[in-house]
Each structure stands twice: as structure tokens, then as C-alpha cells.
N, CA, C and O atoms as a GROMACS GRO file, in nm:
protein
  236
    1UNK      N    1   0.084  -0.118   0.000
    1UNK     CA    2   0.000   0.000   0.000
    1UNK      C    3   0.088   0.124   0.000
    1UNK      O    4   0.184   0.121   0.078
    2UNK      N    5   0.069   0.252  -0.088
    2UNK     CA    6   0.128   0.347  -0.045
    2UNK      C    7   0.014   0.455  -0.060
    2UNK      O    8  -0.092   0.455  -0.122
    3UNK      N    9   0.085   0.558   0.031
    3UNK     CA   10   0.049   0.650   0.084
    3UNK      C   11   0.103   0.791   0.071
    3UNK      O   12   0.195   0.833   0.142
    4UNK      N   13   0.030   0.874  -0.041
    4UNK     CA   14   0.122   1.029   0.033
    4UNK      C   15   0.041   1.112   0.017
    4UNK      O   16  -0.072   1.107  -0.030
    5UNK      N   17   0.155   1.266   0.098
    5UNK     CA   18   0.058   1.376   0.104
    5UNK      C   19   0.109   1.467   0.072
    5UNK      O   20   0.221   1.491   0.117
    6UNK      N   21   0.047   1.554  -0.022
    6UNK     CA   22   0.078   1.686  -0.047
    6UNK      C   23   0.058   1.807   0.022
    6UNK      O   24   0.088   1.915  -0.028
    7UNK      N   25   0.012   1.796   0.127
    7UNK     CA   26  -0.019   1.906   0.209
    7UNK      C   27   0.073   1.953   0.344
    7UNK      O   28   0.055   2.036   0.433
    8UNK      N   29   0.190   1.848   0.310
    8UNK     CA   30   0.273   1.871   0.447
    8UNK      C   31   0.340   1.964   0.447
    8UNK      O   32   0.411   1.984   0.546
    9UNK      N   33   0.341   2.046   0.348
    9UNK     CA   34   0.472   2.233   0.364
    9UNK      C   35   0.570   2.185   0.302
    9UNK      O   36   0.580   2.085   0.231
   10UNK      N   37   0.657   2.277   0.339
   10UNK     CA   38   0.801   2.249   0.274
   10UNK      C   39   0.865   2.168   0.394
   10UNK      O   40   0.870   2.224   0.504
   11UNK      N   41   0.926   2.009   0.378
   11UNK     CA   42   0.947   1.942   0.464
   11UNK      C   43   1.175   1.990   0.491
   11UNK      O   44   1.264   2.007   0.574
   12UNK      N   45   1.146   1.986   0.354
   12UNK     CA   46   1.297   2.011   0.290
   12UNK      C   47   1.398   2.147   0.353
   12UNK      O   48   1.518   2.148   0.378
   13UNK      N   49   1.291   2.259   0.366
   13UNK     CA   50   1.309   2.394   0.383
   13UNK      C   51   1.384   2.445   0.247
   13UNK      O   52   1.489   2.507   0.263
   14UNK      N   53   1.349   2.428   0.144
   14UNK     CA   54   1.427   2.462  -0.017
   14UNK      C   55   1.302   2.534  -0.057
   14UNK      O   56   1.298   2.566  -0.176
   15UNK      N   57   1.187   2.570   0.026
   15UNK     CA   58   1.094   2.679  -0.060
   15UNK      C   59   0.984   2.620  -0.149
   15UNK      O   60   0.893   2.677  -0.209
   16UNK      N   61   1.022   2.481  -0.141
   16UNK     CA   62   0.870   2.403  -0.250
   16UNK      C   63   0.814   2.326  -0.181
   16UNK      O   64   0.878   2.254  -0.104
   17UNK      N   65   0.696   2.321  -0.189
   17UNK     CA   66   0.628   2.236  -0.105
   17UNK      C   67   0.653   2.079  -0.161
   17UNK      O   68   0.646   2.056  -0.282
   18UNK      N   69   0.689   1.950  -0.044
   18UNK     CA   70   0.709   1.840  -0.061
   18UNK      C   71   0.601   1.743  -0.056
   18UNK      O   72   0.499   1.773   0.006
   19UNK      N   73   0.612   1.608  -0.127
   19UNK     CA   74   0.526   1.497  -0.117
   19UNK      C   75   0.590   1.377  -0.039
   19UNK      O   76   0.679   1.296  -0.067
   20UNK      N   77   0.516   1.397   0.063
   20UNK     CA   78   0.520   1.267   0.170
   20UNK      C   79   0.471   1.134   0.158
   20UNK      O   80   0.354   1.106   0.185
   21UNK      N   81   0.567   1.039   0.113
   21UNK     CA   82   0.492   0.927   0.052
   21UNK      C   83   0.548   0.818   0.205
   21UNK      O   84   0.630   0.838   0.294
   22UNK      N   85   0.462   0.707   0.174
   22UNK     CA   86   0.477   0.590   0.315
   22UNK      C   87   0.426   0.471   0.249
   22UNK      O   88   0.310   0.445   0.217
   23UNK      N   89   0.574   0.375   0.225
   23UNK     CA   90   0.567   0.248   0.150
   23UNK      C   91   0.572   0.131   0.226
   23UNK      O   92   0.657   0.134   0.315
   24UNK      N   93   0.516   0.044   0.218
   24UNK     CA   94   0.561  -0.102   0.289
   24UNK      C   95   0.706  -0.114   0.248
   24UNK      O   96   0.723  -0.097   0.128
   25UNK      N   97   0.827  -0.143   0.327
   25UNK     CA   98   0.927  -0.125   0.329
   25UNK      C   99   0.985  -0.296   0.228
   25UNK      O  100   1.063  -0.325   0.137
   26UNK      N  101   0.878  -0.374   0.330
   26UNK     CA  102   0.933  -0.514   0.247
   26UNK      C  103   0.871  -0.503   0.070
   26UNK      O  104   0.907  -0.584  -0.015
   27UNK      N  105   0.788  -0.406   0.047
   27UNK     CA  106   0.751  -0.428  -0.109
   27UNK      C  107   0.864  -0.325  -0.195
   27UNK      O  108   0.847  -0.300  -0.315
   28UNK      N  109   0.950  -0.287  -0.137
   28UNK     CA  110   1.052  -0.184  -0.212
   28UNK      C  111   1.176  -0.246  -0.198
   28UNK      O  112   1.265  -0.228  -0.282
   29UNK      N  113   1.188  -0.310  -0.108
   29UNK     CA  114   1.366  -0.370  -0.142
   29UNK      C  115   1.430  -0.252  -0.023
   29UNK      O  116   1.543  -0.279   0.016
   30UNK      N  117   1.389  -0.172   0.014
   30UNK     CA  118   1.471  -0.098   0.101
   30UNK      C  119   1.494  -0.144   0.249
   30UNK      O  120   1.418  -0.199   0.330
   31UNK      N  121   1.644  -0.097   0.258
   31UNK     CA  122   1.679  -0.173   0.405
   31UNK      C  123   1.705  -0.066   0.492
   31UNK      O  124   1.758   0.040   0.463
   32UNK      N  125   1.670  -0.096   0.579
   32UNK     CA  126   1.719   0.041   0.746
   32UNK      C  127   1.874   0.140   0.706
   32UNK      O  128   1.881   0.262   0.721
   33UNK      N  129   1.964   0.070   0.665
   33UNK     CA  130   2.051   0.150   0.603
   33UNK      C  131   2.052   0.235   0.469
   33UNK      O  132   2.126   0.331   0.455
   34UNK      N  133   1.984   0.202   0.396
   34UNK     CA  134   1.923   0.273   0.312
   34UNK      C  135   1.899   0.454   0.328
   34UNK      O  136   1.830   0.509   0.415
   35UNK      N  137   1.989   0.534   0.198
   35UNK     CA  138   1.921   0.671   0.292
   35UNK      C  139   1.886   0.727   0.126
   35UNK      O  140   1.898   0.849   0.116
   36UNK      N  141   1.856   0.678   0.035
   36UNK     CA  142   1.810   0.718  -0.093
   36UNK      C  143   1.726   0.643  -0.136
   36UNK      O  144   1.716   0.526  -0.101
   37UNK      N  145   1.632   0.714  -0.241
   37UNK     CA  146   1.557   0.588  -0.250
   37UNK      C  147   1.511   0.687  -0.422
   37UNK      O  148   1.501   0.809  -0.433
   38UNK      N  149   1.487   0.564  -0.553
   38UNK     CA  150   1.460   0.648  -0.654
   38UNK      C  151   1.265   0.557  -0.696
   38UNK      O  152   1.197   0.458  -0.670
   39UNK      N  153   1.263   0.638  -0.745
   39UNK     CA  154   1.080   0.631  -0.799
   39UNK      C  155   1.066   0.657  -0.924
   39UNK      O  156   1.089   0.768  -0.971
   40UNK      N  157   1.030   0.569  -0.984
   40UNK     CA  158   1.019   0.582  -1.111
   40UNK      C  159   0.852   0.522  -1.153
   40UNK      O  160   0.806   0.420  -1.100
   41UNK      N  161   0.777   0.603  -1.253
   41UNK     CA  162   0.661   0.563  -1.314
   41UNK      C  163   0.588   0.638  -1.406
   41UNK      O  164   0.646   0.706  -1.491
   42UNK      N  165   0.450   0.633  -1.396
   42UNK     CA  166   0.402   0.709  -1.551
   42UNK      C  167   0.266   0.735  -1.484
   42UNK      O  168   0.193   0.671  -1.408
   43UNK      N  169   0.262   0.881  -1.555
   43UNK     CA  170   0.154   0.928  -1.475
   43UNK      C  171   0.002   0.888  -1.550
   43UNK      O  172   0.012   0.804  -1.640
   44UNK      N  173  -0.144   0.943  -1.520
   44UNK     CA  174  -0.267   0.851  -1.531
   44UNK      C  175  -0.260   0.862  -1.697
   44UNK      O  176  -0.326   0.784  -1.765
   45UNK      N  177  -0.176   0.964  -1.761
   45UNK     CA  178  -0.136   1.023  -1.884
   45UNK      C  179  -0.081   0.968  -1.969
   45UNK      O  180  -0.086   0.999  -2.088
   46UNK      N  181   0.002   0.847  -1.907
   46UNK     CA  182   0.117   0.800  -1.982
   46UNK      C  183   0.262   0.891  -2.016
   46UNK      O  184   0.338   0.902  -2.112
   47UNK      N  185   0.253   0.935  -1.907
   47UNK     CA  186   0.376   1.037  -1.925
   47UNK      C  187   0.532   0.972  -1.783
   47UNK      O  188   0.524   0.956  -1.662
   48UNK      N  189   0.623   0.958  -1.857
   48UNK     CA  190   0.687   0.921  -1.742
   48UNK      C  191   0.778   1.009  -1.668
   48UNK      O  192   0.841   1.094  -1.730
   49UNK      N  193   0.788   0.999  -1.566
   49UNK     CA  194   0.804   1.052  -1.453
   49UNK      C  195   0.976   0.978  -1.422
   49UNK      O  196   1.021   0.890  -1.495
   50UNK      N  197   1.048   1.033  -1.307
   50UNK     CA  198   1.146   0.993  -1.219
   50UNK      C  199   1.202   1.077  -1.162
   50UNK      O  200   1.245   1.181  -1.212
   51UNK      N  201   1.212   1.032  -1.012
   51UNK     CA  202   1.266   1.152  -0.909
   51UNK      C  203   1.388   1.030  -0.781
   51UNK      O  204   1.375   0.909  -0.763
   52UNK      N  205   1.488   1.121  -0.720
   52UNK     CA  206   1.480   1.044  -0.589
   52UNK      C  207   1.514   1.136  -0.514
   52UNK      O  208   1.536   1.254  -0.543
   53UNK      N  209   1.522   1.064  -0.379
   53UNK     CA  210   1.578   1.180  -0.257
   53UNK      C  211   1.558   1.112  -0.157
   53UNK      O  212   1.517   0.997  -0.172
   54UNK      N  213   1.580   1.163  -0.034
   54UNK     CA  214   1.613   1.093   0.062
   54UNK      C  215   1.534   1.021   0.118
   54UNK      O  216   1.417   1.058   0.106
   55UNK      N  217   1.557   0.899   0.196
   55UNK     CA  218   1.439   0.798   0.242
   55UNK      C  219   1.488   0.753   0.376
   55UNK      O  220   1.605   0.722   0.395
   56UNK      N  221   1.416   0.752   0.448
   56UNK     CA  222   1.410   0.717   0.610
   56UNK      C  223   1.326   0.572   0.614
   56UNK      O  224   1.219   0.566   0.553
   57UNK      N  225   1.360   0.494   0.662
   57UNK     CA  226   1.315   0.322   0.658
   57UNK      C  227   1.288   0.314   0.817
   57UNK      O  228   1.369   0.314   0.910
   58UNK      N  229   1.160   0.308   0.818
   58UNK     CA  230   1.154   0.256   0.972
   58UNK      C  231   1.054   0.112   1.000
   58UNK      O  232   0.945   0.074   0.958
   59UNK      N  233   1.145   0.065   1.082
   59UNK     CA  234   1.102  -0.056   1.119
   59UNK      C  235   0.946  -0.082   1.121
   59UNK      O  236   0.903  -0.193   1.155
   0.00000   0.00000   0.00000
């Protein structure tokens, strides 16, 4: 299941407002050491997309 939100402010403090996403950790391959994480997909458009940045893994 994932989860995000656009309404959380600027989490970053860089002046743009951020998207807060929350993944099942075992469906991504990411491990607790992990501090990047990249996203890649296509939007409802068929347009593709890719971003990464930093990722916090919690148990």
C-alpha cells in the first residue's frame, strides 16, 4: 500500500512544497541502512516521470 501527502509544507526547507509518501518497506527492497531511495513511473497520462531523494526506513 502506499500512501502520500501533499499538504505537508516544505518538509525540505528549499521553498517548494514536498510529497510525503509511506511504503511497505518489504515491497521496495529498502533496508534500514538505506538513505536514498529512486521512484520511477508514468503518470494517469502516460507520461513518465522519475525523481529520488532521501528515504528514512523505519522498522
Amino acid at each position: 500500500m502506499v500512501s502520500c501527502q501533499s499538504t505537508v509544507g516544505d518538509l525540505s526547507g528549499d521553498g517548494l512544497a514536498d510529497l510525503l509518501c509511506y511504503f511497505r518497506a518489504e515491497h521496495t527492497g529498502f533496508r534500514p541502512e538505506h538513505t536514498e531511495g529512486m521512484l520511477r513511473g508514468r503518470t494517469i497520462h502516460g507520461v513518465s516521470f522519475e525523481g529520488k531523494d532521501a528515504v528514512q526506513v523505519s522498522p
